[in-house]
N, C-alpha and C positions, 0 to 999 in steps of 0.2 A: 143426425140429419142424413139420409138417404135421398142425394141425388145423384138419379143415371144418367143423365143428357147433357154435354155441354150449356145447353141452355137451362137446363134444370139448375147447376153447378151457377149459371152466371145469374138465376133472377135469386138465387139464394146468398146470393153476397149483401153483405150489409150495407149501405149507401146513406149519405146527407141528403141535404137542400143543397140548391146552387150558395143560395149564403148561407149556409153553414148551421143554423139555427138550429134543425131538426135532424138527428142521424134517427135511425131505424136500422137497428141491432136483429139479424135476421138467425131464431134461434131453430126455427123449423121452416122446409116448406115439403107438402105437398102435392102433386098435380094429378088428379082426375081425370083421366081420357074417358070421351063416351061415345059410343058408336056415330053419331051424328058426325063426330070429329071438333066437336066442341070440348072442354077440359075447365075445372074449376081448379085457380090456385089458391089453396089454403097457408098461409102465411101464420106463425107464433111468433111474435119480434116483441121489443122492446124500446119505445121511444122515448128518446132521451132530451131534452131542453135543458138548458142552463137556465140554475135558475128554479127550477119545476123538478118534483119530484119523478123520475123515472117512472112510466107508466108499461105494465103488459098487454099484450093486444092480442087475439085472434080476428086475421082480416081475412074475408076471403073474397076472392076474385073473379065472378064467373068470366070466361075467355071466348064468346063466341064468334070473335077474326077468325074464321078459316084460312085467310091469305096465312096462316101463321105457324101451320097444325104441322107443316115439314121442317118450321124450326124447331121446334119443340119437341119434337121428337128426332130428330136427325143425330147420327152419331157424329157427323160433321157439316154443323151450319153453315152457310156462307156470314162470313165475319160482319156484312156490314147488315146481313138484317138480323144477324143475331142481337149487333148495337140498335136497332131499332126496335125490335122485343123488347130489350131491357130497358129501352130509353121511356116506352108507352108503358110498363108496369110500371115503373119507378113513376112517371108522373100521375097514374090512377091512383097510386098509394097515398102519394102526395094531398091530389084531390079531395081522394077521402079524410084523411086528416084534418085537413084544413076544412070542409064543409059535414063531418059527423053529427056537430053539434046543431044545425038547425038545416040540414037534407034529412028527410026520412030516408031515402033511397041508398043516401051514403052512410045513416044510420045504422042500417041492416046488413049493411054489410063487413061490422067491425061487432068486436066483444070485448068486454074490457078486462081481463084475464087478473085473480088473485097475486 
């Protein structure tokens, strides 16, 4: 895994659910800048349930918050919106998760990896 950004470094840490149920084992990511200043994060993880057979995933994220694009790239973020970067991915992944199965929208934006 090749990440250069402090933030890069923190949306690529693996993370649970608030209860615990669901981790997301984060084996890759990575981020797309595009001149617009928009960026697509492309995620390889591994979601794990008790219980359920581990499952692979590719998710990917398009990012088009601009309020965002100096955390993201910053060699030094300010600490509390970098926690709120991470706090808004970790909930879209979430989302998606939980609504794959009958969002198209949230459909398309996951793969269900061999």
């Amino acid at each position: 895994m090749v990440a250069q950004t402090p933030a890069e470094r923190a949306l690529a840490r693996s993370h649970s659910t608030a209860d615990g149920q669901v981790t997301f084992n984060i084996s890759d990511l990575s981020v797309d800048h595009y001149p617009d200043r928009t960026a697509t994060l492309t995620y390889r993880l591994t979601v794990v349930r008790q219980g359920h057979q581990d499952e692979r995933w590719e998710f990917t994220l398009p990012w088009d918050d601009k309020s965002f694009v100096d955390v993201l790239t910053s060699p030094a973020p300010e600490p509390d919106r970098l926690g709120q970067l991470v706090h808004l991915v970790h909930s879209l992944m979430e989302e998606w998760w939980d609504t794959k199965g009958f969002n198209r929208q949230s459909a398309k934006m996951g793969r269900r990896l061999p």
